[in-house]
MDAnalysis code that builds the backbone (N, CA, C; Angstrom):
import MDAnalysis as mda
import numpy as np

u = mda.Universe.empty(204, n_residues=68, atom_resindex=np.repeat(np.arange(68), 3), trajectory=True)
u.add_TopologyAttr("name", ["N", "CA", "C"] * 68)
u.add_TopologyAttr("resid", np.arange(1, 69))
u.add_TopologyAttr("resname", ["UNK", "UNK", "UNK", "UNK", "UNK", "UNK", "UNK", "UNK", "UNK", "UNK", "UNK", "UNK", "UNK", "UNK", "UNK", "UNK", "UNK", "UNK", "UNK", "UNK", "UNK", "UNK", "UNK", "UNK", "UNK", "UNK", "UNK", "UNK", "UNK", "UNK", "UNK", "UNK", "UNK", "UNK", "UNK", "UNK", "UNK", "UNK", "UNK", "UNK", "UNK", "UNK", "UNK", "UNK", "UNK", "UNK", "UNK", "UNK", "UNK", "UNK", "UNK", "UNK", "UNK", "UNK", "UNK", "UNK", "UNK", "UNK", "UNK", "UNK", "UNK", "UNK", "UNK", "UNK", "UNK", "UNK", "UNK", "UNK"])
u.atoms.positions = np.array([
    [0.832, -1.189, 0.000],
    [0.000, 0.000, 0.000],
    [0.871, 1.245, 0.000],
    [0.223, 2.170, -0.485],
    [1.229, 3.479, -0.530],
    [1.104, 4.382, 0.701],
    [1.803, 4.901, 1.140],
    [1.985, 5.663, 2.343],
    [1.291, 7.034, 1.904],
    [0.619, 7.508, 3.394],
    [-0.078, 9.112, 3.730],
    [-0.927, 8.913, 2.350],
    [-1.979, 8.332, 2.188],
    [-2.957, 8.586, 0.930],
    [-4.381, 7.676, 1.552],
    [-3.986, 7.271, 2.838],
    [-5.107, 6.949, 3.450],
    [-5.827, 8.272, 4.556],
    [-7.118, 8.490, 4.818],
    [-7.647, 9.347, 5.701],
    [-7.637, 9.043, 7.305],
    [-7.185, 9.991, 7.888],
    [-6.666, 9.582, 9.366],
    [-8.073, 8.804, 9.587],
    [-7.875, 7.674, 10.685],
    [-9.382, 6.941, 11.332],
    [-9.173, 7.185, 13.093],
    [-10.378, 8.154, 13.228],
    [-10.459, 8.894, 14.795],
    [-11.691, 8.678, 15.372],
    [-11.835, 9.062, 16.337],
    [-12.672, 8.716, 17.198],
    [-13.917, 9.975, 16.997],
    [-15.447, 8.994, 16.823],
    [-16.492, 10.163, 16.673],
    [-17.185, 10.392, 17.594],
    [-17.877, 11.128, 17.714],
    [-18.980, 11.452, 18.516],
    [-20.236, 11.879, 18.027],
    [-21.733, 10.615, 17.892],
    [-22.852, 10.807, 17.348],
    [-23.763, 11.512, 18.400],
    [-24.167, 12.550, 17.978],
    [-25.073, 13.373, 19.184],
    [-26.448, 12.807, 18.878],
    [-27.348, 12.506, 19.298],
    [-29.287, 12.523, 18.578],
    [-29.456, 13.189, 19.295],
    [-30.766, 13.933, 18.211],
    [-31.647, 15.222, 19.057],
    [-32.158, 14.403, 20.391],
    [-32.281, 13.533, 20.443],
    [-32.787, 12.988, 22.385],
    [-31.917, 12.907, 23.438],
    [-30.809, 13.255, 22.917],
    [-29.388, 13.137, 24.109],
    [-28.775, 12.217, 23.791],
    [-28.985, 11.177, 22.922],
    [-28.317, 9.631, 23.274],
    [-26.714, 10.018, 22.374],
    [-25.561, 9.718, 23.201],
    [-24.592, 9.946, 22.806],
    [-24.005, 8.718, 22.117],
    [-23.460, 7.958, 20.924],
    [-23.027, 7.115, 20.180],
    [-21.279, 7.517, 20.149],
    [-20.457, 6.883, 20.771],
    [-18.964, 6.730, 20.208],
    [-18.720, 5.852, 19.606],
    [-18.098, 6.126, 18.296],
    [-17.075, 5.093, 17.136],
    [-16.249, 5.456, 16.547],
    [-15.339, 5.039, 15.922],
    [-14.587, 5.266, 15.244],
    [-14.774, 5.582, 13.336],
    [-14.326, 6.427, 13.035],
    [-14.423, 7.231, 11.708],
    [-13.936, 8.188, 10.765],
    [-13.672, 8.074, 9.729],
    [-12.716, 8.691, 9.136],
    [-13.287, 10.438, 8.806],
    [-14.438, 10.607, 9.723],
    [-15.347, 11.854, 9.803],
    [-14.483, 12.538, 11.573],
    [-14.525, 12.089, 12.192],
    [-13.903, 12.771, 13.240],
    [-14.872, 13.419, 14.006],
    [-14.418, 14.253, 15.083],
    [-15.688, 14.859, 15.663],
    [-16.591, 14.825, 16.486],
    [-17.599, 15.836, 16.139],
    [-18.777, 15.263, 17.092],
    [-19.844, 15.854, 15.661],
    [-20.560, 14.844, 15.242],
    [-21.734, 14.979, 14.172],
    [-23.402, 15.143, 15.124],
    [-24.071, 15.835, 14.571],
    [-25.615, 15.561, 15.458],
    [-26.526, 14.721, 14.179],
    [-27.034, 13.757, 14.714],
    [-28.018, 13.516, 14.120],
    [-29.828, 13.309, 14.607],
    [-30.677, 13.366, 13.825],
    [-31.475, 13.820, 14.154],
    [-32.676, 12.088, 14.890],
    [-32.347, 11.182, 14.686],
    [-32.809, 9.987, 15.048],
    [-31.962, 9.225, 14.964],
    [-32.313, 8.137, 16.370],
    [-30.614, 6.651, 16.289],
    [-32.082, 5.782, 16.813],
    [-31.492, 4.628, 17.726],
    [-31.828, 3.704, 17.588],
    [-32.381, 3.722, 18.722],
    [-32.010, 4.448, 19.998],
    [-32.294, 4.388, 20.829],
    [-33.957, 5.427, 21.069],
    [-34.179, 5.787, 19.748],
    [-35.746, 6.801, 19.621],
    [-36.311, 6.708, 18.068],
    [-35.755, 5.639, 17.411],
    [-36.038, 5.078, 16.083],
    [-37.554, 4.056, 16.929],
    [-38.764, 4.952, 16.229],
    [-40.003, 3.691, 16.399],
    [-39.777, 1.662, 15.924],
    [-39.030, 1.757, 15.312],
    [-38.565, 0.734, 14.666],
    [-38.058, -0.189, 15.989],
    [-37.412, -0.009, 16.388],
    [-36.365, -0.541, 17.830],
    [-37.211, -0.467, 19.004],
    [-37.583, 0.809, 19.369],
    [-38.566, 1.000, 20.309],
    [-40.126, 0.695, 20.448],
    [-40.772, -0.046, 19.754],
    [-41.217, -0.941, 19.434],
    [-42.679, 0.310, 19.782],
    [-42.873, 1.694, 19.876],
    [-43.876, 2.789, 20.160],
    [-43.732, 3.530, 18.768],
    [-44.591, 3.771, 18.280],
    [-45.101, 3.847, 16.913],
    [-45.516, 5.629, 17.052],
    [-44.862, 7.050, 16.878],
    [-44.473, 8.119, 16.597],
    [-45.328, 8.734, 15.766],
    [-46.617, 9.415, 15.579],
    [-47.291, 9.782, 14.273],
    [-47.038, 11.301, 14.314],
    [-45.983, 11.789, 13.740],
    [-45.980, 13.116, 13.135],
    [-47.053, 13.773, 12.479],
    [-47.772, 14.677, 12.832],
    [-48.838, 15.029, 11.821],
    [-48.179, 16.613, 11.580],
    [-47.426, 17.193, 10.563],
    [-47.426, 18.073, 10.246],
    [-47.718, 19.056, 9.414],
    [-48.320, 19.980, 9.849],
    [-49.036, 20.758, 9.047],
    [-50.571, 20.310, 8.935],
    [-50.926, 19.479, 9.820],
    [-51.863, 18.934, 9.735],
    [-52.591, 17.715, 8.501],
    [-51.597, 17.507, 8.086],
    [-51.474, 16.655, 6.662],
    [-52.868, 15.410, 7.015],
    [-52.479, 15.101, 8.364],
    [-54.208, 14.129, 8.311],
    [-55.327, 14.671, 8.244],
    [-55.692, 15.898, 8.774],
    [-57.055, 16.552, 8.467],
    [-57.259, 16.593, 7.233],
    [-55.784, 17.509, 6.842],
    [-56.560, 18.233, 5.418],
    [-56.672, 16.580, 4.545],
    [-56.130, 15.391, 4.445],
    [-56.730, 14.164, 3.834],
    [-58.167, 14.127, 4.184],
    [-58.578, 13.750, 5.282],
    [-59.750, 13.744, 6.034],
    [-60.690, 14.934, 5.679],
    [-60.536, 15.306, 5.441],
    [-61.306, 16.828, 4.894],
    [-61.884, 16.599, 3.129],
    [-60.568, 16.550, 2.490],
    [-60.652, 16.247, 1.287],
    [-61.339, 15.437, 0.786],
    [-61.539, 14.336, 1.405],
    [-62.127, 13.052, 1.039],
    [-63.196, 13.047, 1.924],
    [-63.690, 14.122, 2.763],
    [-64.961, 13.648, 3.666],
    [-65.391, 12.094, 4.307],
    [-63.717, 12.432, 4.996],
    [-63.774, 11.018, 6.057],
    [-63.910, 11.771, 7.902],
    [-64.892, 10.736, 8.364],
    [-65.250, 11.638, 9.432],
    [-64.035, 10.369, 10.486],
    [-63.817, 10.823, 11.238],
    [-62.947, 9.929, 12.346],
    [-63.166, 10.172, 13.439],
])
């Protein structure tokens, strides 16, 4: 292999918007935020999250004259 043409590999730091802090190793460095992990991913946590923004279920419900 050829020398200095590889990217240093350092230690990261994954922030999630819920606090949960993730350390690994990565050729990113740092401290990155991300906005969902595993520890608040509905997927894992087995509690099912319904975002309604902007109200996107009414105005369906509206549109289509579904009463709920």
């Amino acid at each position: 292999m050829r020398a200095d043409i590889h990217p240093k590999y350092e230690e990261t730091v994954f922030v999630c918007a819920c606090g949960n802090k993730i350390t690994t190793n990565s050729t990113i460095g740092g401290e990155r935020h991300v906005e969902i992990c595993s520890s608040c991913h509905p997927f894992f946590t087995g509690k099912q999250k319904l975002v309604d923004t902007a109200g996107r279920i009414d105005k369906f419900n509206r549109r289509y004259n579904r009463n709920t």
